[in-house]
N, C-alpha and C positions, 0 to 999 in steps of 0.2 A: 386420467389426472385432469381436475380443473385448470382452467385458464388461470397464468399467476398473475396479479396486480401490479403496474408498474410503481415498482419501488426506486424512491431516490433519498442518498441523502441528504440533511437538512443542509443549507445553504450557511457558512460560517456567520456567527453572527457581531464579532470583535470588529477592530477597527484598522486591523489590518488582511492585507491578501497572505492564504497560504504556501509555501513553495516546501519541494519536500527533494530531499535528497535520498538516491538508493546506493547501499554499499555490501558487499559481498565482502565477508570478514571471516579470518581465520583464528579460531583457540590451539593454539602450538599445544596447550597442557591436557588437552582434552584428546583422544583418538580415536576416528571414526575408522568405516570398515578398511579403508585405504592404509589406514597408518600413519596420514600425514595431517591429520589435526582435524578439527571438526568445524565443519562451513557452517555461519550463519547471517542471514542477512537484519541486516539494521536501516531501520528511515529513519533519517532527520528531517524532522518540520521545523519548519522556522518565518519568520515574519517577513515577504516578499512585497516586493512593489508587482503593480499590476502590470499583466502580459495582453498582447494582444493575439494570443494562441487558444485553440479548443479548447476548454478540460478534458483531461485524458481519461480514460475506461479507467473504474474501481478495481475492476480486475486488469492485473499487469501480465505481461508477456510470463512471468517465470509462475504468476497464478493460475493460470492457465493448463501448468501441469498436475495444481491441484484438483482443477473442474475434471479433469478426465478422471482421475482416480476417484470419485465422488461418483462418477456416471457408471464406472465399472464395479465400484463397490458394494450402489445402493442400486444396481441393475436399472439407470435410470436412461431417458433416453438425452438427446443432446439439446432436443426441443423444450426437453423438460425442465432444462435448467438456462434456456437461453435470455431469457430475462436477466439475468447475470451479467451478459452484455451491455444490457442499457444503462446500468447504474453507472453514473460520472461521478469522479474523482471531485473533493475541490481544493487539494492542494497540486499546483502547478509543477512537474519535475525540472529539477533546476533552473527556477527563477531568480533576478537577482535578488540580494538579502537586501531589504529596504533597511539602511545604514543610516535612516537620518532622524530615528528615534532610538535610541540604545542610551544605556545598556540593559538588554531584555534578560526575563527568568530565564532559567533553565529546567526543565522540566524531566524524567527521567522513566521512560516506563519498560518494562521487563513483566512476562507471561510468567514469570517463576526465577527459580535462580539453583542453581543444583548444588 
């Protein structure tokens, strides 16, 4: 396998900093294999003031379980895919909500809806 290109992505270009919230959420109505509802996670991005912290890895601690499954799936190796490491985030996880332009859009995004 070729050498991959480092890839990042583009730098926001608005007028505000990104900050992003992570939250692990339960559908009571829904049952997964367990029986006790169906985990899914949701981020909130929202309009932050500036941090004086790294940007933190594209890929998150709980994505991380998806790269292995991708390595064993596609028989790939872990080199193969570690360019995946380099790409930075750039929304900040839990910065604060810069509170001193509002009241901001709401925006609503969802992979589908069942």
């Amino acid at each position: 396998i070729m050498a991959q290109e480092k890839i990042q992505l583009p730098q926001p270009t608005g007028s505000y900093y990104v900050g992003v919230s992570t939250h692990f959420l339960k559908d009571v109505s829904r049952h997964s294999n367990d029986g006790n509802g169906r985990p899914f996670l949701v981020h909130i991005y929202y309009p932050s003031v500036e941090t004086q912290k790294e940007y933190p890895p594209y890929l998150s601690e709980t994505m991380h379980l998806y790269k292995e499954k991708i390595i064993r799936t596609y028989k790939l190796s872990a080199e193969d895919i570690a360019y995946l490491d380099e790409i930075k985030d750039w929304a900040m996880p839990d910065a604060p909500i810069d509170s001193g332009k509002y009241p901001f859009p709401v925006l609503f995004f969802s992979p589908g809806f069942d």
